[in-house]
N, C-alpha and C positions, 0 to 999 in steps of 0.2 A: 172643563174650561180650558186646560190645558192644551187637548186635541182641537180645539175649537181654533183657539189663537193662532198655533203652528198651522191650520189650512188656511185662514184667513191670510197670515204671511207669505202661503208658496202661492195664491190667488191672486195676489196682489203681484209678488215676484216675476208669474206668470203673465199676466196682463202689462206689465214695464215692460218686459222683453218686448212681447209681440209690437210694439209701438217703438219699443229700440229699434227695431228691424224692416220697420214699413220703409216701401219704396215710392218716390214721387214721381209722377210724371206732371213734365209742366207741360201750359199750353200757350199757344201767343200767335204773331202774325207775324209770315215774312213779307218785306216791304217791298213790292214790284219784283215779283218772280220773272222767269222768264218770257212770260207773256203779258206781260207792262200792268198785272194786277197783283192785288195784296190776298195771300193766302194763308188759310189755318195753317200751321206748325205743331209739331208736339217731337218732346225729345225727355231723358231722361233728366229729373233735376239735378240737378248737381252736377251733369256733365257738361260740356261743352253743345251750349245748342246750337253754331256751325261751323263746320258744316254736319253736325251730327242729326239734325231734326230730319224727321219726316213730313212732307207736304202732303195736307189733306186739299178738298177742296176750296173754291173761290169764298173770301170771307165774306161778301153778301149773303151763302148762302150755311147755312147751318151745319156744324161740324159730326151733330149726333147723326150716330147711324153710319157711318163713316168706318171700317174697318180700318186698321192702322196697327203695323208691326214694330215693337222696337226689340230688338233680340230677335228672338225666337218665340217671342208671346205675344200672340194677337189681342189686340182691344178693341174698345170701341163707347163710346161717350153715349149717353141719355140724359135728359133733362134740361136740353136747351131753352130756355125763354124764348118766345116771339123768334122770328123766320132766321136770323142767324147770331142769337146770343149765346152767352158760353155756356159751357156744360155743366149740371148740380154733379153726374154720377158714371160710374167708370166702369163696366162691364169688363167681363172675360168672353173669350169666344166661343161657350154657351149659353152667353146672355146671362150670365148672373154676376148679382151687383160683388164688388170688390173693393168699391171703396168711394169716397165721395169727394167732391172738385169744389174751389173755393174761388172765384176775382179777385184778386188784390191787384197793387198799382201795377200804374203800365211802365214797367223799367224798358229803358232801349240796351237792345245788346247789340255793339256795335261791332260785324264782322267783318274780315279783312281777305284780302285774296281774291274780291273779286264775287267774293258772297254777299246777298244783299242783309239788312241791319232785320234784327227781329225784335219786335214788342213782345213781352213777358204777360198775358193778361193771367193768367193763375197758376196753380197747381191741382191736380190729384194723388191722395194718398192711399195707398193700396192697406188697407186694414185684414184681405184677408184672401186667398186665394193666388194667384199668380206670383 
């Protein structure tokens, strides 16, 4: 019963960390890029998303399938809803799932310098790979 409880504890132990440790990537819209339209965004959470984001394509048009580097690690979103909603799921760059993407509200992040403003539509959380 002993040996039971002490694995039960380092499983549990184990499973906290890896969720200590996950990384987020958010997603959102920049407001009238340079060519007078609103485009997908994606940047690290927690960091500064400008001018740190990367612009994917036109937000009319759906973000999944979309390769996109932040670092040195390629992504890429699946499970868009209808022709340009947000993403359920977060790919690595060979196509396997890594983590899964959430909607929440659309915070404005208001940048300066000459950068345009971005909406915050979610996050993804990397649970396991990259």
């Amino acid at each position: 019963m002993q040996l039971i409880a002490r694995s039960l504890v380092f499983v549990g132990i184990t499973a906290f960390s890896s969720l200590a440790n996950a990384q987020s990537i958010a997603f959102g819209q920049e407001l009238q890029n340079g060519d007078q339209t609103n485009h997908w965004v994606v940047w690290v959470d927690g960091e500064k998303a400008c001018p740190g984001q990367q612009v994917l394509g036109v937000l009319t048009e759906t973000p999944c399938g979309q390769p996109f580097n932040l670092g040195e690690v390629e992504y890429a979103f699946t499970g868009c809803s209808g022709g340009s909603g947000p993403p359920t799921v977060l790919l690595d760059s060979a196509g396997l799932q890594i983590g899964g993407c959430t909607a929440n509200a659309h915070n404005k992040i208001n940048c300066h310098d000459d950068n345009h403003d971005i909406i915050k539509h979610g996050t993804c959380t990397i649970v396991n790979g990259a």
